[in-house]
N, C-alpha and C positions, 0 to 999 in steps of 0.2 A: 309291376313286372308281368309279360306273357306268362299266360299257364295255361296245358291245354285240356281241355273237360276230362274229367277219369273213366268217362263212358264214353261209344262212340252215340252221337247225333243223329239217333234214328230213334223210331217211334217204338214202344212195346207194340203187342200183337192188341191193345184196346187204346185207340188216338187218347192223348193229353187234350185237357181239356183248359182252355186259356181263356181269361176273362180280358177284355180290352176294351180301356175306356179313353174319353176321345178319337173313338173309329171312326167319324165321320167328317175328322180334319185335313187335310193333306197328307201328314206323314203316318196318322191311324190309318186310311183305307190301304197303304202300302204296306204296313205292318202287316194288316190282315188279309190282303193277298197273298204275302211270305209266309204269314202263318197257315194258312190252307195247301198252298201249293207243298209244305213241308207234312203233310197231312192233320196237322191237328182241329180241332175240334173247337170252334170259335164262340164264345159269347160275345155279341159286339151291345155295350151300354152306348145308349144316347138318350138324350133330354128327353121329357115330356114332348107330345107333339110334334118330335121332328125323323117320325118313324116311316112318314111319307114322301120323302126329301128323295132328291136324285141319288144322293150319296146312301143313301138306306135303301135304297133297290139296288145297288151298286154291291152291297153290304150280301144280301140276297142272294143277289145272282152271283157269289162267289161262294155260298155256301152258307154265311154266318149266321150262328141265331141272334135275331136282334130282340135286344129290351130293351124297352126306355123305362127309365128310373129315375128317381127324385134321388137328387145325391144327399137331403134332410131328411132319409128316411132309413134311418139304419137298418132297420128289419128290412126293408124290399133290398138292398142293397148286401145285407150278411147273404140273405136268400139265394140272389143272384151271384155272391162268389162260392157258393156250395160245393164243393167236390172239383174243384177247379187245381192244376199243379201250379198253378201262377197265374199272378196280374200283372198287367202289362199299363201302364198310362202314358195315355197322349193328351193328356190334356192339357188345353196352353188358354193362359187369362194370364188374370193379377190375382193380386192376394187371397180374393175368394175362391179362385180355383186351384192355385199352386199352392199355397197353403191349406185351407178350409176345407176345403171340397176333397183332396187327394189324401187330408187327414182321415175325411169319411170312409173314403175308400177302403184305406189304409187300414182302420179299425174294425172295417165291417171283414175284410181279408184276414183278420189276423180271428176275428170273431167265427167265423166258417171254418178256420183252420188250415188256409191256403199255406203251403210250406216258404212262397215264394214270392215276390215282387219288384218290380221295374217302375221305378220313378220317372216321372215325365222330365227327363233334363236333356241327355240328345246335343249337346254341348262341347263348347271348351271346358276346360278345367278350370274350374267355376271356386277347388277347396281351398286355393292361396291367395285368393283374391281378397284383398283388404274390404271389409264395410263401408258401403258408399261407395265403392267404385263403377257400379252394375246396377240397379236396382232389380231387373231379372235375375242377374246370379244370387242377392240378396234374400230374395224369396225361396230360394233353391237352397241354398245355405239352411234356410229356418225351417223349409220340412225335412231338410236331410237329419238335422238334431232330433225331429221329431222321428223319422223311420230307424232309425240308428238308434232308439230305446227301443221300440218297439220287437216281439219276441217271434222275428222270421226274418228270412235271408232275404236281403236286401240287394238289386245290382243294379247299378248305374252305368250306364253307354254314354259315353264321352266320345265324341265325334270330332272335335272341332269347329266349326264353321260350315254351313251346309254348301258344297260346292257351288251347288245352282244356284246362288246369290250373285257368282262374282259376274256373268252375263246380265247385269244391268243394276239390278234392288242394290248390293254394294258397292260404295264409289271406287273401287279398285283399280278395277280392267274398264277403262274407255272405250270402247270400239271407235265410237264417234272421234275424236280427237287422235285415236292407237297412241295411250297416254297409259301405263300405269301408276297411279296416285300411291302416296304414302307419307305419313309420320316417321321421325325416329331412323332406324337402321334398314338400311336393302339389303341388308341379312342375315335378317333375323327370321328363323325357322316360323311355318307358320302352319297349320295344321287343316286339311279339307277336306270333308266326306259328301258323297251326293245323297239326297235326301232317301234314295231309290237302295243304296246298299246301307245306308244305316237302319233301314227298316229292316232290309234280309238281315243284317248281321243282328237286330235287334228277337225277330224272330226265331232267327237258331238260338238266341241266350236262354229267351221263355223256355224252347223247350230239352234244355243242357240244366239237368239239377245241380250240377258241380260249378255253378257262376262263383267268383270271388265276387268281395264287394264294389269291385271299379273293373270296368272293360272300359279298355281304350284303344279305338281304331283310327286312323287317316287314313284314306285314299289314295292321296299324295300331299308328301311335308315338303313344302318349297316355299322358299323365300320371297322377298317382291321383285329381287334381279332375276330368279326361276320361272316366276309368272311372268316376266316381261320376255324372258324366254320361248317360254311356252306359250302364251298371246302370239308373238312373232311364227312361231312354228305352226298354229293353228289356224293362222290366217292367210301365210305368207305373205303378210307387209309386216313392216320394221316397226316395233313398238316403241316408244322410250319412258324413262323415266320422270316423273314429276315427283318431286318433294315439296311437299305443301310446307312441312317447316317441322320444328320441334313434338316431341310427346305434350311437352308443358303447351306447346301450341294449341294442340291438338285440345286439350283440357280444357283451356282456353273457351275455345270452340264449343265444345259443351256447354261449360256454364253459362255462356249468354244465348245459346241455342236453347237452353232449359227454361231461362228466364225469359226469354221473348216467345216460346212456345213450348209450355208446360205439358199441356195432352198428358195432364197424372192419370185420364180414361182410357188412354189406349195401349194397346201392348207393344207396338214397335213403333214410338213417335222416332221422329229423326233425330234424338240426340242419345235415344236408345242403343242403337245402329252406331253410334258415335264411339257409347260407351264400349260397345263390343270391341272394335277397331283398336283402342286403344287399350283392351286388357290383352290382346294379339302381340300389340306392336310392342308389349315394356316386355314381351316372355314371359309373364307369369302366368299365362293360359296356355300355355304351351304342354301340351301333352307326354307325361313321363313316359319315355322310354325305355326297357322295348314295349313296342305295340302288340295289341294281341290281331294282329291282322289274319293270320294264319290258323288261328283259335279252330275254324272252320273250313277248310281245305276249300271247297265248292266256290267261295262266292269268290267272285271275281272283278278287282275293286278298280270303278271308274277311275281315269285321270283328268289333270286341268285340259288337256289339250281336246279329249274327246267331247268334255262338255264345250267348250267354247267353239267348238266347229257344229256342234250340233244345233238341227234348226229349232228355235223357239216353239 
């Protein structure tokens, strides 16, 4: 359910102090623009050795203090959450870093005393999702059990789907063929946030002390008939639809995409991607409504049309 913060979202008269890990990924260094530009007071962790990187001068020249830190090192890591109002993680792997690593985190913030923290999830709704259906929600699932004992406030940003996907990485939106693809129903609600306002809305939660345990925003909720819609509108040429075939199809499709090309090393092989598409298309990642879109007045949330007209 929307709830809206019991404070307003502005800084006391000494900036919040916010620890953020995985700052030096795509949707960390957006985070930590949002969280500067809102004033506060940035610790940005990165690995050993990668303090020289374009993205760590990136980090710099916006303000952050960086440290790099051994995530095996719980004392450098309790250190570094010291006096901080919240952790924020962007951290994106498999199991050593969504589980493992964000458990370090996790412990070394609760060990400082940090009142507050932000799971690396940034997702659909990941908590109906059967076992096995996901292997990324899977692992989200099993350090959620773990943050959910743990003794501080815990909040999760549920997104959806990152918009900027459906312009090529997802088989969606065609431009090449002005095809939109699908599984199952054309209309079935379907949830999309751009990477760029899930980060400000991410940033305002860090530093709002009144998060509940789940914030859920979309951009814009529209169907695959809406997106073929809006495709058309974005373009002005006529889109249409393609139905690739059944859910069960769709599954199909996976399991021998898994079996001919496993990639258990990578974080988004293509049947990853698959799996996502298909926790979308049955609605059980469908985001409860109402959304807390309004939670923060300011930010002002992309739609499909604008990203698809915008140039790469």
């Amino acid at each position: 359910m929307a709830t809206k913060p019991t404070t307003p979202n502005t800084l006391a008269s000494e900036p919040a102090t916010i620890v953020l890990a995985g700052s030096t990924g795509a949707l960390g260094l957006l985070i930590a623009h949002h969280l500067r530009r809102r004033g506060a007071t940035v610790r940005a962790l990165v690995r050993p050795g990668k303090g020289n990187t374009a993205e760590a001068a990136s980090l710099r020249l916006q303000g952050c203090e960086l440290i790099e830190i051994d995530y095996t090192n719980a004392e450098e890591l309790t250190k570094a959450c010291a006096g901080a109002t919240c952790v924020v993680s962007a951290l994106s792997g498999l199991r050593e870093v969504i589980v493992e690593a964000q458990t370090r985190l996790l412990d070394a913030a609760v060990a400082a005393g940090v009142p507050r923290f932000i799971p690396s999830d940034y997702s659909a709704d990941f908590t109906r999702l059967p076992e096995g259906s996901n292997r990324n929600f899977d692992l989200r699932r099993e350090f959620q059990r773990r943050v959910d004992q743990a003794p501080i406030q815990a909040t999760s940003i549920l997104n959806g789907m990152f918009m900027d996907l459906l312009k090529g990485q997802a088989p969606v939106v065609l431009q090449g063929p002005r095809r939109v693809v699908y599984w199952g129903d054309a209309d079935q609600p379907l949830d999309f946030t751009t990477m760029v306002d899930t980060a400000n809305f991410t940033a305002a939660a860090a530093l709002d002390p009144s998060t509940p345990r789940y914030l859920r925003v979309a951009g814009e909720v529209a169907s695959i008939r809406e997106l073929q819609a809006d495709a058309s509108k974005a373009t002005g040429k006529p889109y249409k639809l393609f139905r690739v075939g059944s859910l069960g199809f769709l599954k199909g499709m996976i399991n021998v995409t898994r079996t001919l090309m496993p990639a258990k090393d990578e974080v988004f092989p293509p049947w990853q991607g698959m799996q996502y598409l298909h926790n979308m298309f049955t609605g059980l990642a469908k985001l409860e409504e109402p959304l807390d879109n309004d939670r923060y007045p300011d930010i002002q949330w992309t739609k499909v049309p604008d990203v698809l007209t915008a140039k790469r």
